[in-house]
C-alpha positions, 0 to 999 in steps of 0.5 A: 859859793854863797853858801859855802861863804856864809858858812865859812863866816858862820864858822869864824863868827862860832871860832870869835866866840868861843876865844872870847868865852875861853880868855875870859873864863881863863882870866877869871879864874887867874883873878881869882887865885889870886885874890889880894891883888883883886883886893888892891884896886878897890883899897886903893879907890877905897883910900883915895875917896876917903882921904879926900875930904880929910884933904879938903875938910868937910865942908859939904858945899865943897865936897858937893862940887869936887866930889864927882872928879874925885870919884872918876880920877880915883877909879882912872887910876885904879883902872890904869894900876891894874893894866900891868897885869893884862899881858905882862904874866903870859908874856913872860912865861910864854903862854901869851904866844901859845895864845897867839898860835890858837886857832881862835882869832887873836883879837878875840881873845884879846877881848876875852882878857879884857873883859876879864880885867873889866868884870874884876876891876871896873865893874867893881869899882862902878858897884862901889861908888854909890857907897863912895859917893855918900862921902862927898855928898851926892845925892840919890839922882847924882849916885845914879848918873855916877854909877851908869856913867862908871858902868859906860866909862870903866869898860872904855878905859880897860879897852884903852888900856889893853892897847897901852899894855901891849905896846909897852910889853917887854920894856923896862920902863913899861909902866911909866910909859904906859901911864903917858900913853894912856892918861891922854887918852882917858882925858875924855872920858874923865870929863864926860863922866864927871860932867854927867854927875855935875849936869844933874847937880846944875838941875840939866840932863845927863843925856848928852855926857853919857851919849858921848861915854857909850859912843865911845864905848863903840869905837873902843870896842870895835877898834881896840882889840885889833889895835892890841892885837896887832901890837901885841904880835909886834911884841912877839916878833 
């Protein structure tokens, strides 16, 4: 009886895996077809940094100070507009309830989406803000709290994301309410990452701001893909 239970955990852990590896590979190459809608995200963050200190003027000192938020709310923003295309597209042709009826657990494959959005969102955005924060200031140890606190905090807010996005498919007005569900919730992580940055600036340690942004990195990991699994059946019932 123990065998055949540790097989059959076995089997499902292979079965939670193998969605993971599916959704992402089939994400990627989604992504990358169409690739001027991969292009917006990073315009847009690229836009928003640089229109700041034509904003503010180019006092350095200023700059210095409000720089790490500026770099976090453009990278937020960024993330939140590109949520709309996590489900909405299957959802309307009716692959995401193909997807649903896979033998592959559905939260795993929601993890796979997710990943997906990640790796052509958030892990683009983390790669360009050391060149972004040149803009604003910062300096070498800043850019490396920036860039890891990104690496930690982006994942987070895609985790966050796909619950949003599920909850809000098949809605007309899915987009605005998205952004009210979801701006909550990203408050937090806004604020540790940003804090990190200005803990270094103030001659302090990082340590406890970017503990917090990989705690809750865990949670989101462990308990977002079940939270947009379940509301993504909600929408297909």
């Amino acid at each position: 009886m123990t065998q055949a239970t540790a097989a059959a955990s076995e089997l499902s852990a292979s079965s939670a895996w193998s969605g993971v590896a599916w959704a992402t590979a089939r994400d990627l190459k989604l992504a990358f077809r169409s690739k001027a809608e991969l292009g917006v995200q990073l315009l847009f963050y690229v836009i928003v940094v640089t229109l700041f200190p034509l904003g503010v003027g180019p006092e350095p000192a200023l700059l210095h100070a409000l720089g790490p938020g500026v770099l976090w709310v453009a990278a937020l923003l960024a993330s939140l507009l590109s949520l709309s295309r996590l489900f909405a597209a299957d959802f309307a042709d009716g692959t995401l309830e193909q997807i649903a009826l896979s033998t592959h657990p559905l939260p795993a494959l929601i993890s796979g989406k997710i990943l997906a959005h990640w790796l052509t969102t958030g892990l683009p955005l983390a790669v360009l803000s050391p060149l972004l924060g040149l803009q604003v200031e910062l300096t070498g140890d800043e850019l490396a709290v920036l860039t890891f606190g990104l690496l930690l905090g982006t994942p987070t807010l895609s985790l966050l994301g796909a619950i949003g996005a599920a909850l809000t498919l098949g809605l007309r007005s899915g987009g605005g309410l998205l952004a009210l569900l979801i701006l909550p919730l990203y408050v937090p992580i806004l604020i540790f990452g940003a804090g990190a940055v200005d803990a270094v600036r103030d001659g302090l340690t990082a340590q406890p701001q970017l503990s917090l942004l990989g705690a809750g990195l865990l949670a989101a990991v462990v308990g977002a893909p079940l939270a947009a699994a379940a509301a993504v059946r909600i929408a297909l019932d």
